[in-house]
ZAMARGU-4260 file (C-alpha; in steps of 0.2 Angstrom, whole numbers, plus 5000, padded with zeros to 4 digits):
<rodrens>
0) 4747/5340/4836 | 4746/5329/4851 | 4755/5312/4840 | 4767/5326/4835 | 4772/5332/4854
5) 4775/5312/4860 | 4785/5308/4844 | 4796/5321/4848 | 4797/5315/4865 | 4806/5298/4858
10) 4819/5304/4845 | 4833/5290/4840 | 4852/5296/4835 | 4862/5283/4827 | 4849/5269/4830
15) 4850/5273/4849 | 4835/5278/4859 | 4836/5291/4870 | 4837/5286/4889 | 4848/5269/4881
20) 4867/5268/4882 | 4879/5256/4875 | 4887/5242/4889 | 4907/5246/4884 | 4917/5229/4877
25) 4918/5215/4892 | 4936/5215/4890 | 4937/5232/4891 | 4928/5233/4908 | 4938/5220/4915
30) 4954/5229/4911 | 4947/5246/4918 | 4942/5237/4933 | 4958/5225/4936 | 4970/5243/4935
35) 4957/5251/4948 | 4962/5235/4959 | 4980/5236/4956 | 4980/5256/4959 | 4973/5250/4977
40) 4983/5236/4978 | 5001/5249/4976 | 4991/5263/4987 | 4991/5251/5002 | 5009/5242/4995
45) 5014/5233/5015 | 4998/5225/5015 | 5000/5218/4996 | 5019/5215/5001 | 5012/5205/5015
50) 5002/5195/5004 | 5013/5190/4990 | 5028/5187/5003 | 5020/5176/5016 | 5018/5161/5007
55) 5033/5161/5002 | 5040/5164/5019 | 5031/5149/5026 | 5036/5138/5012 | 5054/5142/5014
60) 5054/5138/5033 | 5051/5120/5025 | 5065/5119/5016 | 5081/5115/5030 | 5067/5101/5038
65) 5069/5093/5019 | 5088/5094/5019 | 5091/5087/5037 | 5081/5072/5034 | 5092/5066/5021
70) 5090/5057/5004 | 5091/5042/4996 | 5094/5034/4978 | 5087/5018/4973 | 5093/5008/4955
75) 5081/5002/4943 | 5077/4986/4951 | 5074/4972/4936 | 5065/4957/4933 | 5074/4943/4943
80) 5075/4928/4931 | 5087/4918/4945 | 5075/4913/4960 | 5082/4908/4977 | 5079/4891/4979
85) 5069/4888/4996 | 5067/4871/4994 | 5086/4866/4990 | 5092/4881/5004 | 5084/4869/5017
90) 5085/4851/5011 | 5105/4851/5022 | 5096/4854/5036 | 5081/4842/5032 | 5084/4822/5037
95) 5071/4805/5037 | 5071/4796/5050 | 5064/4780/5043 | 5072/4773/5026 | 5057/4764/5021
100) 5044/4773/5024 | 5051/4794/5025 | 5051/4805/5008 | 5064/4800/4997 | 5075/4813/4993
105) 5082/4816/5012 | 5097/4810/5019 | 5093/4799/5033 | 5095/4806/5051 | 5110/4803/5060
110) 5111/4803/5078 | 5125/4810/5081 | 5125/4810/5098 | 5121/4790/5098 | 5120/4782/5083
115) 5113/4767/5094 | 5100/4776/5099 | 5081/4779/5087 | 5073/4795/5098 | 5076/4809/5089
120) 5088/4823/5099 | 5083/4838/5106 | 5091/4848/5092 | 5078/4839/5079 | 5061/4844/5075
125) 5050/4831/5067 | 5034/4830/5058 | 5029/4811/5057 | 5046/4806/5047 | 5054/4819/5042
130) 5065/4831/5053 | 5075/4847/5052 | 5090/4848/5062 | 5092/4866/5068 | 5111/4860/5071
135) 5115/4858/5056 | 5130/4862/5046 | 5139/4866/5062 | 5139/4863/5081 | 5137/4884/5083
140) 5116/4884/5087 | 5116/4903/5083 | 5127/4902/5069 | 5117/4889/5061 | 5099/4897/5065
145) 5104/4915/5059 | 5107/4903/5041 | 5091/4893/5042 | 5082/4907/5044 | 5090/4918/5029
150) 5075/4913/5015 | 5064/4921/5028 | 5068/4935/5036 | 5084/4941/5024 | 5077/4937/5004
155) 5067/4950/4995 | 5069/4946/4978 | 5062/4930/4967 | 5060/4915/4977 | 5053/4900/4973
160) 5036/4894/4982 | 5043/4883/4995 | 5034/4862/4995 | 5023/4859/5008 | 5033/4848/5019
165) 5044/4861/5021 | 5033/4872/5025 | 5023/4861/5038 | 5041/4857/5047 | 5047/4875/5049
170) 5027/4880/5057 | 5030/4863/5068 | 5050/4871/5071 | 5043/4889/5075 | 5029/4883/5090
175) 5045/4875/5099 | 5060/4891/5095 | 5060/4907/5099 | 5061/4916/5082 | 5066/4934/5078
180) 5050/4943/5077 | 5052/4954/5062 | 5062/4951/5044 | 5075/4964/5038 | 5058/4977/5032
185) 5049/4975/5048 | 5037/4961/5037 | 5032/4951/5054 | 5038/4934/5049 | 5037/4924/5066
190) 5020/4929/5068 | 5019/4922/5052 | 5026/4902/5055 | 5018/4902/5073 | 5001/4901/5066
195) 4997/4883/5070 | 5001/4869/5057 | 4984/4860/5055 | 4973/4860/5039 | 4955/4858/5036
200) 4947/4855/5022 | 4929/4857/5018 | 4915/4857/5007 | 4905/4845/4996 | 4911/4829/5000
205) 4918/4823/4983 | 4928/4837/4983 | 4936/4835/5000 | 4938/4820/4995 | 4946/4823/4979
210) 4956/4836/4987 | 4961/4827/5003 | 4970/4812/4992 | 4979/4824/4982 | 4988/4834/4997
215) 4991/4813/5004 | 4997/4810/4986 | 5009/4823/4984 | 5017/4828/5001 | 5024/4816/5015
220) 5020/4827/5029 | 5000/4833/5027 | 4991/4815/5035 | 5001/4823/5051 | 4992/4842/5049
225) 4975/4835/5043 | 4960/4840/5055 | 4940/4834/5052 | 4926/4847/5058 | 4908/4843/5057
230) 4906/4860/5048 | 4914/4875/5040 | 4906/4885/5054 | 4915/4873/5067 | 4930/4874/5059
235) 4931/4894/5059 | 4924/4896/5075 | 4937/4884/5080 | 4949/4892/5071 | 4942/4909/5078
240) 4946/4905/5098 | 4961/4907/5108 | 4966/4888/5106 | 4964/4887/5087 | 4971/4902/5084
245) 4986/4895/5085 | 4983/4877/5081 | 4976/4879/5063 | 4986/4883/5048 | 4971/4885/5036
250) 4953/4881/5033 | 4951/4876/5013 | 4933/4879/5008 | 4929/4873/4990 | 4911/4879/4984
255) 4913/4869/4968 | 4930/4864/4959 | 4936/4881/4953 | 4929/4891/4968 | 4938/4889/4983
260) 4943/4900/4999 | 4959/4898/5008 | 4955/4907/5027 | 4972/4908/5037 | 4976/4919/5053
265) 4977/4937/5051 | 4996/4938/5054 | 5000/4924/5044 | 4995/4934/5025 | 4997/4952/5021
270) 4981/4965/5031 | 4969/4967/5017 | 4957/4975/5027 | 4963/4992/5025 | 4975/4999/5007
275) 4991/5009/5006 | 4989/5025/5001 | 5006/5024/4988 | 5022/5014/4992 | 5037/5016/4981
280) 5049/4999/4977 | 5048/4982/4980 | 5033/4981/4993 | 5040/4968/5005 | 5025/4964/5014
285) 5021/4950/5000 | 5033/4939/5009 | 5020/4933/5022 | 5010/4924/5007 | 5027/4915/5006
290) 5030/4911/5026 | 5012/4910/5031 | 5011/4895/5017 | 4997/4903/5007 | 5007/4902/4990
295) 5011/4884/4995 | 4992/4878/4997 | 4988/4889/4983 | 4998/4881/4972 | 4994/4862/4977
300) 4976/4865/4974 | 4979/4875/4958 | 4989/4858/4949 | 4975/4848/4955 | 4961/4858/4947
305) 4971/4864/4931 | 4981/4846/4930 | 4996/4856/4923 | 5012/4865/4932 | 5007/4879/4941
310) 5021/4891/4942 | 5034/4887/4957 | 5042/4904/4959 | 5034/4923/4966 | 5044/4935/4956
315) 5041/4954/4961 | 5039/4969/4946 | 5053/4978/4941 | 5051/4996/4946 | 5063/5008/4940
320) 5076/5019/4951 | 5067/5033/4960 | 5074/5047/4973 | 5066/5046/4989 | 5067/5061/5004
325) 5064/5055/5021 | 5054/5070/5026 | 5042/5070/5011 | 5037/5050/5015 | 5033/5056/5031
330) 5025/5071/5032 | 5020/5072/5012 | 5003/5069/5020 | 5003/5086/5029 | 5009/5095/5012
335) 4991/5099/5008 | 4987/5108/5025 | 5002/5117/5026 | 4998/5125/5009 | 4980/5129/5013
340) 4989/5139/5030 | 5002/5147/5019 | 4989/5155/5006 | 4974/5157/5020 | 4979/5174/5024
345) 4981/5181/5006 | 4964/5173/5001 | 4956/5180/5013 | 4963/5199/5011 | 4955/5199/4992
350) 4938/5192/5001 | 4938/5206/5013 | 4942/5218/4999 | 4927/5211/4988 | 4917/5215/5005
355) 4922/5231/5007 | 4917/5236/4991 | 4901/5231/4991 | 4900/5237/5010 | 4904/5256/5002
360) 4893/5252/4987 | 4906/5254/4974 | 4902/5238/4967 | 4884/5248/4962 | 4890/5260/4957
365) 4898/5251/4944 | 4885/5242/4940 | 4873/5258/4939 | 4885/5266/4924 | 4886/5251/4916
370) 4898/5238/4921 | 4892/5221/4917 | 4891/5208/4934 | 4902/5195/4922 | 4916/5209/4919
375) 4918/5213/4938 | 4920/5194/4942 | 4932/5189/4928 | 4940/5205/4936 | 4942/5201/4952
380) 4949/5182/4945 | 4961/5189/4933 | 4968/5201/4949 | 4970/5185/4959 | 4979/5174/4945
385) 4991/5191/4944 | 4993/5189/4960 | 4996/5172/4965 | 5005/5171/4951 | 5021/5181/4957
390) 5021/5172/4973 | 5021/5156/4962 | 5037/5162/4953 | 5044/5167/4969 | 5040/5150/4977
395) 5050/5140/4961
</rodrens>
């Protein structure tokens, strides 16, 4: 009688035992749930109009800021097969003061002033035998410089890698003349010639050797920029100081044949000690490799060690046309906070309403008849993409 009484006590209906209930479908919950949220959202309809509108509002202060600071087109800008000659743009202005014994090539200089007379004039600027005549082609000295100087400060697109000797004269040129300081992109070019025009290399002995017979060899002008240090460490530290620092061209370090380091002055090459974030176009900073006579010395060795033609020309990518907004290049970094402000306060109005309902123990409740924790999160998501969605639609 008593095994009767308890299985009374634990009847079953449709394979359900009695104090058991069925969880309802998650999908199903999270509908229920999301139309309580969008019944509170309407009942307090200023607040949600608040929310959705704001973003939008601060978005759109934005927009006359991106008008007034103007646009601009850029082309497709292609592969430049025709390089600017540096070489041939200065060999006019370039003269040999000794028949015998200066590069062949050059015209010999004429003193115009008087042809009687074998000092080179003021207006000249030699390196052993070999001179550039800043008066050249004409009498007009500002006329004439502002041409001189056009491969340097006014040429952004394939140029060839200039010879040494040329570049040698024009550092030699730029410790006497007062050069513009800054090329047509603000690329610092001056700072780039002014950098001292004497050369070190160093290294096992064989190969400075090798090395220092080759530069002899092939350019007329380096036995005048050579310089001997007992050590690679002397040679930077020199180099390092406030006297070398504008003395020395480069220290050349050759760890065997085909590991070397080319260490110039920091304003003679591009700063690789920090990275762009993005740039857009030709980068123009690449022109101090070309001024600061890295590419030159580059090159030199490069034939030595390969015993072939090195390429003679720097030839920047093609990039295609792109639209470029003055204010997105210079505030584009601040896009991201601004956002984060605009969308802080709706954020934090659906936070506060999660709070509140676990602060009145609604979310509990819920839980107590049934609702499963997952359903009440994927809830609360889905109201937020509903949500931010329309403020997304009014934004585009």
């Amino acid at each position: 009688m008593l095994a009767t009484e308890t299985s009374r006590l634990n009847p079953t209906h449709a394979g359900v035992r009695v104090g058991e209930f069925e969880r309802p479908n998650v999908l199903a919950a999270v509908y229920f749930v999301m139309e309580k949220n969008a019944r509170l959202k309407i009942r307090a309809w200023k607040g949600t109009t608040v929310e959705i509108l704001l973003p939008v509002l601060f978005m759109t202060m934005l927009v006359p800021a991106y008008y007034a600071a103007g646009s601009d087109n850029y082309k497709n800008q292609e592969y430049l097969e025709n390089h600017f000659d540096v070489d041939a743009h200065f060999k006019p202005w370039m003269c040999r003061l000794d028949e015998q014994t200066g590069p062949m090539g050059y015209a010999l200089c004429v003193n115009s002033s008087d042809p009687n007379s074998s000092d080179p004039p003021p207006e000249w600027h030699c390196l052993g035998n070999l001179c550039l005549n800043s008066s050249v082609p004409d009498n007009n000295d500002n006329g004439a410089l502002e041409e001189l100087l056009s491969p340097w400060y006014h040429v952004f697109n394939s140029t060839t890698i200039p010879s040494f000797d040329v570049v040698a004269l024009w550092r030699n040129f730029a410790q006497t003349v007062d050069l513009p300081g800054t090329d047509d992109n603000g690329v610092n070019v001056a700072n780039a010639l002014r950098t001292g025009g004497n050369i070190s290399i160093m290294g096992e002995p064989a190969l400075v050797e090798r090395f220092d017979d080759w530069f002899l060899t092939n350019t007329h002008t380096y036995k005048y920029t050579k310089r001997s240090f007992e050590s690679e460490k002397a040679a930077t530290d020199y180099a390092s100081s406030r006297e070398g620092s504008s003395k020395i061209w480069a220290v050349i370090v050759f760890n065997n044949l085909t590991e070397y380091t080319i260490r110039m002055n920091y304003t003679a090459v591009p700063d690789t000690a920090t990275s762009t974030a993005e740039d857009i176009g030709y980068d123009k900073s690449y022109r101090q490799y070309i001024g600061g006579g890295f590419l030159t010395l580059q090159s030199l060795i490069n034939a030595n060690i390969t015993g072939a033609e090195v390429p003679s020309a720097i030839v920047p990518m093609p990039v295609q046309g792109y639209h470029s907004n003055g204010f997105l290049k210079n505030a584009g970094s601040f896009l991201p906070l601004v956002l984060t402000l605009a969308f802080l306060f709706p954020l934090s109005q659906i936070v506060s309403s999660i709070v509140r309902e676990k602060e009145a123990r609604i979310r509990e409740a819920m839980l107590i008849m049934g609702l499963s924790s997952t359903a009440f999160k994927l809830s609360w998501v889905m109201t937020t993409i509903v949500q931010m969605s329309i403020t997304g639609l009014l934004l585009a």
